[in-house]
N, C-alpha and C positions, 0 to 999 in steps of 0.2 A: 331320145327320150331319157331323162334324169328318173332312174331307181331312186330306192329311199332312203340309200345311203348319201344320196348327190352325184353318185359315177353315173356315167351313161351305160344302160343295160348293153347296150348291140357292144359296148367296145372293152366293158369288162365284165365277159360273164361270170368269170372265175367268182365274183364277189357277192353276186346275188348268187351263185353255187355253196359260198360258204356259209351265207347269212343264215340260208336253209340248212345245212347241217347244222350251225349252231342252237338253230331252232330245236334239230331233234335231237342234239345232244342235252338242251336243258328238258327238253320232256323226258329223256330217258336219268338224267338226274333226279328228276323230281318223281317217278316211278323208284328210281334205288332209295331215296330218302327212306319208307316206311321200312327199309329192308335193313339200314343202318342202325335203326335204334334198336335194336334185339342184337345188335353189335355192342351197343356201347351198354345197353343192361348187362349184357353177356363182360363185359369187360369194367363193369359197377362190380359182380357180382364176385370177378377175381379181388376184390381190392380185400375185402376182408381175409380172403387167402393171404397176402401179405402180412396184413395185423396178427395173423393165426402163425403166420412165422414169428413173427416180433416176438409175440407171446412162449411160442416152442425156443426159441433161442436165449429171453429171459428165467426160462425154466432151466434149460439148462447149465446156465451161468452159477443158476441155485444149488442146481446138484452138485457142479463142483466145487462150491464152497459147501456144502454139506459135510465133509470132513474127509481124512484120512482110511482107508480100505481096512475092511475088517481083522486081514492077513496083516497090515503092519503096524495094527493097533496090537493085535496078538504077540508080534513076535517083540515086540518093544515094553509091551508086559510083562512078556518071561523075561527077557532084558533084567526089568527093573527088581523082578520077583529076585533072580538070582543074587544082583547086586544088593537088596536088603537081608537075604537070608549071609550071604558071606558076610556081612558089617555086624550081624545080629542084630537090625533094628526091628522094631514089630511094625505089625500090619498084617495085611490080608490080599487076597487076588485081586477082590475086588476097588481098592485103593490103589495096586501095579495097575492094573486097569484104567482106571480115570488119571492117573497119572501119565499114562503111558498118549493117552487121548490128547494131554493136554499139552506133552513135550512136543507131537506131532502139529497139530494147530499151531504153536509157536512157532515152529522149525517151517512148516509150510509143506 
């Protein structure tokens, strides 16, 4: 007798043995389906976790251009303070200061 695949059942059981596992392998797929999708929300939910790096990484791209440390803006002031007081030019700290900010930013 011709199974329904067309083999003869007596002379390959092996094949209506598989057709049945196949069987219960797609029932047990279709039992995991409802279980997958709290998978893929759950991996929807990491994506903004990436954009939140994007975000964290374009900040701090900002910060290091944000300028030179307070320490070599300082010591490049006195720098400049001394070199105007030996020439006698005038001014103030606070022009060594913004001077000193701006030789830094050029220099890099």
């Amino acid at each position: 007798m011709l199974g329904k695949l067309g083999f003869p059942s007596e002379l390959y059981p092996n094949v209506m043995a598989a057709k049945k596992t196949a069987k219960k392998a797609a029932a047990k797929k279709a039992a995991k389906k409802p279980t997958e999708k709290p998978a893929k929300k759950a991996a929807a939910k990491k994506a903004p976790a990436k954009k939140a790096t994007k975000v964290a990484k374009a900040a701090s791209k900002v910060e290091k251009k944000a300028g030179p440390s307070i320490d070599s803006v300082a010591r490049s002031a006195y720098l400049n303070y001394r070199r105007r007081v030996e020439n006698g030019l005038p001014g103030d700290s606070h022009g060594d200061w913004l001077e000193a900010e701006r030789q830094l930013r050029e220099n890099g």
